[in-house]
Each structure stands twice: as structure tokens, then as C-alpha cells.
C-alpha positions in Angstrom: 0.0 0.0 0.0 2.9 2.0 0.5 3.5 2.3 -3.4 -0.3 4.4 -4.1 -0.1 8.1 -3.1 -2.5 9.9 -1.8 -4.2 11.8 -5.2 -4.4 8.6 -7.0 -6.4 7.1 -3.9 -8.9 9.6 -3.9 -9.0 9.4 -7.8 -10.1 5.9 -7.5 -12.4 7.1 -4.7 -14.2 8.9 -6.7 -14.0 7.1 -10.4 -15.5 3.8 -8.3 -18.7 6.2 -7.0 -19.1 8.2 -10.3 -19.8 4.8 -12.1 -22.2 4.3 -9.7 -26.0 5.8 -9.4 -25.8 7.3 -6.3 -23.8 10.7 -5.7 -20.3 10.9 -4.5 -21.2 12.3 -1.1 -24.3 11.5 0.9 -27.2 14.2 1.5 -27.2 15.4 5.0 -30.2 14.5 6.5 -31.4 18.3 6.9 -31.5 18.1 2.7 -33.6 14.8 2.7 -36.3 16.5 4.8 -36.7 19.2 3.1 -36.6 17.4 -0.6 -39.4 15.1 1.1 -41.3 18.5 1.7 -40.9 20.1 -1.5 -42.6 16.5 -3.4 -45.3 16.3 -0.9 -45.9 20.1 -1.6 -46.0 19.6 -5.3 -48.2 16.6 -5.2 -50.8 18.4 -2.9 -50.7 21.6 -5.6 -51.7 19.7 -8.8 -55.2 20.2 -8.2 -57.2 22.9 -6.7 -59.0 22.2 -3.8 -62.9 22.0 -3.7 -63.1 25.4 -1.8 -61.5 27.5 -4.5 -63.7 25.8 -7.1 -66.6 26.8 -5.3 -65.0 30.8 -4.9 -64.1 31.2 -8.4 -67.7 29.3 -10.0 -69.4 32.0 -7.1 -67.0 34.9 -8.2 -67.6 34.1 -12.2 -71.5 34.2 -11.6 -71.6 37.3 -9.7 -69.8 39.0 -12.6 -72.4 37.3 -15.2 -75.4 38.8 -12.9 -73.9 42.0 -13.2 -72.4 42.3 -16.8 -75.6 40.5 -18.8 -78.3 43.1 -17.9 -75.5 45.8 -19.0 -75.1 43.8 -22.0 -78.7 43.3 -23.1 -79.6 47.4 -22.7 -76.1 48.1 -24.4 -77.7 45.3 -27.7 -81.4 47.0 -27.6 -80.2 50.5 -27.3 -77.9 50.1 -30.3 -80.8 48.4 -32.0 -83.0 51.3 -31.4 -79.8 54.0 -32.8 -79.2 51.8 -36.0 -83.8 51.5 -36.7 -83.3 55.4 -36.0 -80.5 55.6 -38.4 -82.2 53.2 -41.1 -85.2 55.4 -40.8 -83.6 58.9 -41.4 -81.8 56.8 -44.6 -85.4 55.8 -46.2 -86.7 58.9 -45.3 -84.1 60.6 -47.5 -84.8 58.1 -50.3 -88.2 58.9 -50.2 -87.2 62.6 -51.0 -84.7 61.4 -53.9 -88.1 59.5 -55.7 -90.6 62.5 -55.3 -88.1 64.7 -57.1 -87.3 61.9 -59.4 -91.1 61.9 -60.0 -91.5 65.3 -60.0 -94.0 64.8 -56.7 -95.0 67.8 -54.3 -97.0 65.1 -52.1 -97.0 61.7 -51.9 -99.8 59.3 -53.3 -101.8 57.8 -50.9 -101.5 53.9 -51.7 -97.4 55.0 -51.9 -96.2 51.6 -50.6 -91.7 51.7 -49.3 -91.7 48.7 -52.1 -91.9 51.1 -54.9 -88.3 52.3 -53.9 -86.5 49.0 -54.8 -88.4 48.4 -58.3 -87.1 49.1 -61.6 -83.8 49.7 -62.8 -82.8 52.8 -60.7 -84.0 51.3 -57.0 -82.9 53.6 -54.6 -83.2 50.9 -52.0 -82.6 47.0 -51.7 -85.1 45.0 -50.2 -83.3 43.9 -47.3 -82.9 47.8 -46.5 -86.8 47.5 -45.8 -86.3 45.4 -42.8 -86.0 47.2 -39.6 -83.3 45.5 -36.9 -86.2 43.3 -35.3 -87.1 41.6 -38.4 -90.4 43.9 -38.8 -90.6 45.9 -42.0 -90.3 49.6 -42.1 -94.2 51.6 -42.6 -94.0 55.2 -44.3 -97.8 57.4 -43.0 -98.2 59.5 -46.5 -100.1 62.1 -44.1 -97.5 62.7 -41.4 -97.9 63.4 -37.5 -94.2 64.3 -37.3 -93.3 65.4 -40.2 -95.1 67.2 -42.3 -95.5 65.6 -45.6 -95.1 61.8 -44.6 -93.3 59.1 -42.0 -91.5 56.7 -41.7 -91.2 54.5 -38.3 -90.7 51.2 -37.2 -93.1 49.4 -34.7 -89.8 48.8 -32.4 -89.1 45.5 -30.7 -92.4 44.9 -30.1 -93.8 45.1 -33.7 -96.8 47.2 -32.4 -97.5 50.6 -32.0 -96.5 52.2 -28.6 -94.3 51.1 -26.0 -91.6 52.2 -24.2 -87.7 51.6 -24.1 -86.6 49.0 -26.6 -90.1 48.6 -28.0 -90.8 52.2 -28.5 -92.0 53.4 -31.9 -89.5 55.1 -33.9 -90.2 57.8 -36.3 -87.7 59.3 -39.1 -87.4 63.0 -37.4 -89.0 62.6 -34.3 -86.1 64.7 -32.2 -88.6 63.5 -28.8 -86.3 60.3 -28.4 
């Protein structure tokens, strides 16, 4: 034994442990608690628990009770602008056919169809549809106006109402 020296002993030392699976030096046992922690910890944290489950579905619905109301007035108010809107645009097409025609005044049996016949329809049919689904109505003797109307029945489809169902009237500056 006399013959090895001391770095070749430690050499084979650690060459013998290296081809080995285990690490050259043992863990203290401070290290082994703590790695034991740290897995139980990760295990435990793969799900969530039943009580946060229950927080976040409570948390998630209290935001739906509070954001679809705001949602449905913010749909049926932009409803209401874009009949308004429509309106006003039939209105002016209206205009554009009586001086086409040469018209001081309407005819009575003047029918909103007449404006998407023949070759230069000033209108589309589908423009004839209010937001709802309900067609447009033009009044040749006007309540607003003074030579005719046109208004949609609102949401409703009938005349009156209030809010989304509210009659809407090309002009009317009331609502």
C-alpha cells in the first residue's frame, strides 16, 4: 500500500462512485427533509382544492349577474340608434323619388316597395327590414313630419311602447 499516493487514492475514490448511481457524497439528512417537503408540496398543488372551485364558479357568476343586464340594454339600445338611423336613410330616399317623379306630395297607396323596383331602385329590399325583423311603414299624411313618415313598430312590432319597444319615427327629435 505503500506504493499508491494519496491523489491517485482519492482518484479511485471517486472514479468507483461516479460509475455508480448514487452521488459521490451523501445528503445530510437536513436536505432529505426538506426534498421530502418540497414533493409532498407539489403533489398536494396539482389540483385545486374543492373550496376555491366553489369561490371562483361563485366569483364568475356574480360577474355574469352584473355584466348580462349591462349587455342586453347596451344590444337593444344600439338596435333602437341603428332603426333610427335606417329610418332617417329611407326617409331621405323617399325625398330622392318624389323629385325623381316630379312629386310635391305623396300618393296615398305609396307603398316603401316602390323604392327597390325598376332599374334605378334607390333601396334594396333587405334595406326595408328594420333591426327586429319587422318591415319599415311610411304614413303618406305625417304626424311628425309634415309631408309623410317613416317608423318602425320597435321591438315589439306594435304601435306604442316604451324603451326597446318604443315606436321610432324618421325625425322625431322627442327620443
Amino acid at each position: 500500500m505503500a506504493d499508491v499516493t494519496w491523489p491517485a487514492l482519492v482518484r479511485s475514490v471517486v472514479e468507483h462512485r461516479s460509475s455508480e448511481s448514487a452521488p459521490p457524497f451523501p445528503k445530510p439528512v437536513e436536505t432529505m427533509r426538506i426534498d421530502r417537503l418540497r414533493r409532498s408540496a407539489r403533489r398536494s398543488r396539482r389540483a385545486f382544492s374543492l373550496v376555491e372551485l366553489i369561490v371562483a364558479v361563485t366569483i364568475m357568476a356574480i360577474l355574469a349577474a352584473l355584466v348580462v343586464p349591462r349587455v342586453s340594454q347596451w344590444i337593444g339600445f344600439t338596435k333602437s340608434k341603428t332603426a333610427r338611423a335606417d329610418a332617417e336613410t329611407i326617409s331621405n330616399q323617399v325625398r330622392m323619388y318624389m323629385t325623381a317623379k316630379g312629386l310635391s306630395v305623396l300618393p296615398d297607396d305609396f307603398s316603401l316597395v316602390e323604392l327597390t323596383e325598376g332599374d334605378t331602385a334607390l333601396l334594396n329590399k333587405n334595406q326595408l327590414t328594420d333591426p327586429w325583423g319587422n318591415q319599415y311603414q311610411i304614413k303618406t299624411r305625417g304626424e311628425v313630419n309634415l309631408d309623410f313618415d317613416v317608423y318602425s313598430y320597435g321591438a315589439d312590432g306594435q304601435s306604442g311602447g316604451e324603451g326597446e319597444s318604443a315606436d321610432i319615427i324618421a325625425g322625431d327629435k322627442r327620443n
